[in-house]
C-alpha positions in Angstrom: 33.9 193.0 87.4 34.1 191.2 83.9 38.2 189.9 84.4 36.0 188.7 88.0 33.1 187.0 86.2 35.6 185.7 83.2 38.3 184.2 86.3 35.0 182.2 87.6 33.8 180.8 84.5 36.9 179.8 83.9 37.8 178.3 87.2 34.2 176.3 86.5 34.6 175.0 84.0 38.3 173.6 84.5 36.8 172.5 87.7 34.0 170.3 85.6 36.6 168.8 83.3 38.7 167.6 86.0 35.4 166.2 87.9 34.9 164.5 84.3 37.5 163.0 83.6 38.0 161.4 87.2 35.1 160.1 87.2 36.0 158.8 83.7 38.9 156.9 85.4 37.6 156.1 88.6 34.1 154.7 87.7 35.2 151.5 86.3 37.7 151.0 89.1 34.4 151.4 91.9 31.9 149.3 90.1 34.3 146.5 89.0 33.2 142.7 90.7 35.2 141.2 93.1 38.9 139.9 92.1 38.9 136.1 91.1 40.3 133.7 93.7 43.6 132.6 93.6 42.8 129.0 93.4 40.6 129.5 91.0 43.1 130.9 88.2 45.9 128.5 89.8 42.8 125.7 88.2 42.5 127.5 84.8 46.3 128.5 84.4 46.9 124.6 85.0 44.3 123.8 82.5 45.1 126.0 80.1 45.9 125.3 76.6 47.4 129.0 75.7 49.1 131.3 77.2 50.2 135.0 77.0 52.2 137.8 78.8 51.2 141.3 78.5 54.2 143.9 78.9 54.2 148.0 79.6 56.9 148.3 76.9 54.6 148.2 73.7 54.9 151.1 71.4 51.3 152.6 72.0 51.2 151.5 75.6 51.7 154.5 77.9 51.3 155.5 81.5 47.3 155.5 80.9 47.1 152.5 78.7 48.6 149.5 79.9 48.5 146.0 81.1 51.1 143.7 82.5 50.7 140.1 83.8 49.7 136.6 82.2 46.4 135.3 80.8 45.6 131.5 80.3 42.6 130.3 77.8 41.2 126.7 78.4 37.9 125.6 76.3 35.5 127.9 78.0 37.4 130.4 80.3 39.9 133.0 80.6 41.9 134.0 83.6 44.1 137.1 84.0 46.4 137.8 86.9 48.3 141.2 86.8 47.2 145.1 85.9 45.8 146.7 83.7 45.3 150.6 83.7 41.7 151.0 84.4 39.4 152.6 81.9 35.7 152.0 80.5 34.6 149.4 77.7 37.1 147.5 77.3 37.1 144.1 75.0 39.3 141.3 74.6 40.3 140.4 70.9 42.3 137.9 69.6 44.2 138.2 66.5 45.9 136.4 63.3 49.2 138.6 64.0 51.4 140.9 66.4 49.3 143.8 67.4 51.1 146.5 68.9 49.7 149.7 68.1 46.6 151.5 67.5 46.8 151.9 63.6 47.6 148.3 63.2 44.9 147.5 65.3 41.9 149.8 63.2 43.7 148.5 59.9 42.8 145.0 61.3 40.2 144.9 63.9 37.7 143.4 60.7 40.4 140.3 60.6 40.0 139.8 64.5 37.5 137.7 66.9 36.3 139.5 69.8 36.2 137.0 72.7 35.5 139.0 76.3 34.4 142.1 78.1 36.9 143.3 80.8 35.5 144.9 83.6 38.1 144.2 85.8 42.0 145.3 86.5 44.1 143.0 88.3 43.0 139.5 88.8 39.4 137.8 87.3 38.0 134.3 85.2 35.8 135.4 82.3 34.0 132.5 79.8 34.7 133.1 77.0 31.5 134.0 74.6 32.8 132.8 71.8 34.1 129.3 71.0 37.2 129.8 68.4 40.4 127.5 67.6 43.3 129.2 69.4 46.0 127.9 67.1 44.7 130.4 64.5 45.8 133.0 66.7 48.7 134.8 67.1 47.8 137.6 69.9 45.1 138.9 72.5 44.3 142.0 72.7 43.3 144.7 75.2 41.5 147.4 73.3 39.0 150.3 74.8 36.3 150.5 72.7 34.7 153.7 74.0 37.6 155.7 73.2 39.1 153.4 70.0 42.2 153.1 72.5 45.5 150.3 71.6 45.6 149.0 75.5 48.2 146.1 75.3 48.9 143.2 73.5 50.1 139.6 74.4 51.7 137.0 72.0 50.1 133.7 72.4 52.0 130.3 72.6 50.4 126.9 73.6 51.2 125.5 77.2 51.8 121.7 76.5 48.2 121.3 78.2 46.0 119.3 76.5 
């Protein structure tokens, strides 16, 4: 009757973390808006003045924490078009160097800009809150704030748009 009571409990509560942490991952993916329209990043990507690709291959990028595709920056918005692994809370940074792991990112998170909330994963415009000189830049980055988690990194370079 215990090894009985003792298999349930345990069946519970493996049962409640799995329930957590899908819902964990598929939360954001269910209340995200709308994807952008293409013409409206074809606009911004024209506009833009910087430019950056985001690649799986990063050393603290995994299977759960990734993001592949381009983003564009013009004066006042920000488009994305690819994927990025769903999660909750996540930010877009901008920083003076190469970020491309977690550790680097906590040893300089106080030197970086925080420019966006992402609440989406594949194609979207944001404005960006904050007005800051891209050419001080060297990299954007995807971080999870909820979790403290190194997403994906892009190197900037300017487009020739002006």
């Amino acid at each position: 009757m215990i090894l009985r009571t003792l298999f349930t409990l345990l069946l519970l509560i493996v049962v409640f973390i799995t329930g957590f942490i899908m819902g964990v991952y598929t939360l954001p993916i269910m209340t995200q808006p709308p994807a952008a329209k293409h013409t409206e990043i074809l606009e911004i990507s024209k506009a833009a003045t910087y430019k950056g690709q985001f690649k799986k291959e990063l050393k603290d990028s995994d299977a759960l924490h990734y993001a592949t595709g381009e983003i564009y920056f013009t004066n006042n918005h920000i488009a994305f078009v690819g994927e990025i692994a769903p999660g909750p809370d996540y930010r877009l940074y901008l920083a003076k160097t190469f970020i491309e792991t977690e550790a680097d990112f906590k040893a300089q998170k106080h030197t970086m800009i925080e420019i966006a909330n992402i609440n989406q994963f594949s194609q979207f415009v944001l404005p960006k809150y904050r007005k800051v000189d891209l050419t001080q830049f060297q990299s954007a980055i995807i971080w999870c704030e909820h979790f403290e988690q190194f997403i994906s990194a892009a190197p900037l370079q300017p487009t020739g748009s002006k």
